[in-house]
C-alpha positions, 0 to 999 in steps of 0.5 A: 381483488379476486377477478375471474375471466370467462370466455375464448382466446380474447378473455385469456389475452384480457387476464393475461395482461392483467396479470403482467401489468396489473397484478404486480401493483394491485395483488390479488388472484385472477383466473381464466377458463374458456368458454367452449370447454368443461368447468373443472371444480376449481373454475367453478370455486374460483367463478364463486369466489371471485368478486369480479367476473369478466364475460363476454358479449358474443355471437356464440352461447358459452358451453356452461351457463355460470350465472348461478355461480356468481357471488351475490355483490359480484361486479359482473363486466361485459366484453364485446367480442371484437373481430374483422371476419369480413376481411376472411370470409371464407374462413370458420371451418378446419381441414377436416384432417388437420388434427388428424394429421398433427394432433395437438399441433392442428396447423389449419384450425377454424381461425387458421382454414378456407371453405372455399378450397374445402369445397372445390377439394371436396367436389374433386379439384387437385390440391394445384388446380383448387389454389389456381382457381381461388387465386383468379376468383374474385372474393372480394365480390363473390363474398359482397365483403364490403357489405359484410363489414358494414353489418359486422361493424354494426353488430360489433356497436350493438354487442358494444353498448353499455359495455364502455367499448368503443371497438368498432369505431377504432377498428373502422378507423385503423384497419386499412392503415395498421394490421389489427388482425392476424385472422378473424379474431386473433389480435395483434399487439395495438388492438389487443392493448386498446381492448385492455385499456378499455378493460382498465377503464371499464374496470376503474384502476389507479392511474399507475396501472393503466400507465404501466400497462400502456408503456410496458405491454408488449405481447398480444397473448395470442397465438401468432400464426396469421391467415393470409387477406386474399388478395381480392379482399385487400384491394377491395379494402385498400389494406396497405398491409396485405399485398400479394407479395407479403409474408405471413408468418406460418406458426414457428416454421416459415413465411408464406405468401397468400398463394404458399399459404393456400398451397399449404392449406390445399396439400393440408401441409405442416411440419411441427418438427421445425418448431421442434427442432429450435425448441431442442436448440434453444434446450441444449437437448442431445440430439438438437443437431439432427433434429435441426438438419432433419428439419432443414430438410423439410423447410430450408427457408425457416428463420426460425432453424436459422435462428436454432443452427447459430444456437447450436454453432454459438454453442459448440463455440464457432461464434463466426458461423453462427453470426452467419446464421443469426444474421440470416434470420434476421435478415429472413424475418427481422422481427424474429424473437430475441435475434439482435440479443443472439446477434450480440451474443456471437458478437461478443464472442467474437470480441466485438463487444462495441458491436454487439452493445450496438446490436442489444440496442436495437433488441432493446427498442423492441423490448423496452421492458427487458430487464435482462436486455438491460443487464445484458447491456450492462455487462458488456459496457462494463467490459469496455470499460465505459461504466457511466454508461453501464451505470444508466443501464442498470438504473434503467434495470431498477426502474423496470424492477424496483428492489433488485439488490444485487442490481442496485449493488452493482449499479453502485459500483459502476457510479463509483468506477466511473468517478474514478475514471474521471479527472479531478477537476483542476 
């Protein structure tokens, strides 16, 4: 099947789980393009011969009309938009210097900004004295956010109907309890997996399909910078998610309180070299090792530099300091991408393999999915000499990717050595 999504960050979440979970069972070519920017020739040869095309139902006009471009006898599926801006009211408008300042990087994005700070920065307040006032506002009831969410759900139904979406009900019933958001319209990973069962459903595939997806879909697809809810608003809302003193995760630099995040935002405050630097650690480029003490410099409390140093020291082989760091990632921001797999790693080297089994583990719970987590896992009970054991983790593997010849070989071999491990009954 040739399917083509058109439309913002919340189409490309759509195709990009169609593809992980879909495409692998049902074949075919799916494609994307955003609906605030040009079509390119090829968009538009993909749009016509497509036989399914995915739009969206929105409050915005898309940049180009496609109609025209769809085959005759092209299925054409409707998407609502779905979003919880009342829980951010002031957010839509970008620092004004923000691509300015970092060009492609643009930290404070109109999904990532606040008009009210821009206001009162504007009409002369020091970057300090704006984040005092708008710490001891009342946003909540100056915003009228409780009326806000009635009518946005509201519309939400109406973009809704007919579509075969039921958003606004699972977002009405969940929102307090579970984070769903990390700004207006940037899902996180349970929103974003109802958003595509609907879309499975809607669209009507094997049962296959919409189980692997629901098991296996373990990424959101978007940008996983997050807004802070002011701390009025999460009162007001009861969002057990959203204290004052809860972190948020600031792109790939740092954690930030409501209060740091809107110091940040009032200073129009980033650095791109954090993110950087652990991209040049995890490359093994040349100079990795300075970029990463010239960032710590700047952000001395990233878990992602921590993250990079045991990188670097795990590399130049002193795995003790590098279990250090690694472990103070962990500790910085447990959920920090792939930290119990390099917890392992530093363990092993250390010779620790039992621990460091142990730690994969725990990687694993959060990947169930991870082939490699898997063999990873595999290797190490090998060397322990527990081959049983390395024998479900690797039929584990073939689960995960039928038709893995050199897995299922070794698989075969770890059954064997475990016979042979074992006494001949009597």
């Amino acid at each position: 099947m040739r399917i083509f999504f058109y439309g913002n960050c919340q189409a490309k979440s759509l195709h990009d789980a169609y593809v992980a979970h879909a495409v692998p069972l049902l074949g075919g070519v799916a494609g994307w393009a955003h609906s605030a920017a040009p079509l390119s020739p090829a968009h538009e040869a993909a749009i016509a011969a497509a036989e399914v095309v995915v739009v969206q139902a929105a409050q915005f006009t898309p940049r180009t009309d496609i109609s025209a471009m769809i085959a005759p006898g092209a299925r054409r599926i409707v998407v609502p938009v779905v979003g919880t801006p009342f829980l951010w009211p002031y957010c839509g408008t970008p620092h004004p210097e923000s691509q300015a300042r970092y060009g492609k990087y643009h930290p404070f994005t109109a999904e990532h900004a606040d008009s009210w700070l821009l206001r009162r920065l504007r009409a002369g307040d020091g970057p300090e004295e704006a984040v005092r006032a708008y710490l001891a506002h009342d946003a909540a009831r100056s915003a009228k956010v409780a009326r806000r969410a009635e009518m946005e759900l509201e519309l939400l139904r109406e973009r809704e109907r007919g579509t075969g979406f039921a958003a606004a009900d699972f977002v009405a019933g969940r929102m307090r309890g579970e984070k769903l958001f990390r700004t207006p319209y940037h899902m996180t990973l349970p929103m974003a997996r109802f958003m595509a069962l609907r879309f499975l459903d809607v669209l009507g595939v094997p049962d296959a399909v919409r189980a692997r997806l629901e098991a296996r879909m373990g990424d959101d697809y978007y940008i996983k910078s997050e807004l802070p809810v002011h701390p009025t608003v999460a009162a007001a809302f009861g969002l057990a998610w959203a204290a004052p003193v809860t972190r948020y995760r600031f792109y790939m630099e740092t954690l930030l309180t409501a209060a740091q995040f809107y110091a940040r935002f009032a200073h129009c405050e980033a650095y791109p070299q954090v993110g950087q630097a652990h991209q040049a650690a995890i490359r093994g480029a040349a100079d990795a090792a300075a970029q990463v003490d010239a960032a710590f410099a700047l952000v001395p409390d990233s878990p992602w530099l921590c993250q990079a140093r045991a990188t670097l020291l795990l590399r130049a082989g002193n795995p003790g300091e590098a279990l250090a760091w690694a472990q103070r990632a962990r500790d910085s921001y447990p959920d920090l991408w792939m930290i119990q797999a390099q917890i392992a790693d530093c363990l092993d080297a250390l010779g620790r393999p039992a621990e460091a089994a142990a730690a994969l583990r725990l990687e694993i719970a959060r990947q169930p999915y991870s082939l490699r987590l898997y063999t990873a896992l595999a290797s190490r009970q090998e060397r322990c000499g527990a081959f049983a054991e390395a024998a479900e983790s690797l039929a584990r593997a073939v689960d995960i990717e039928p038709g893995q010849a050199d897995i299922e070989q070794w698989r075969a071999r770890m059954v064997a050595r475990a016979q042979q491990e074992t006494p001949a009954a009597s």
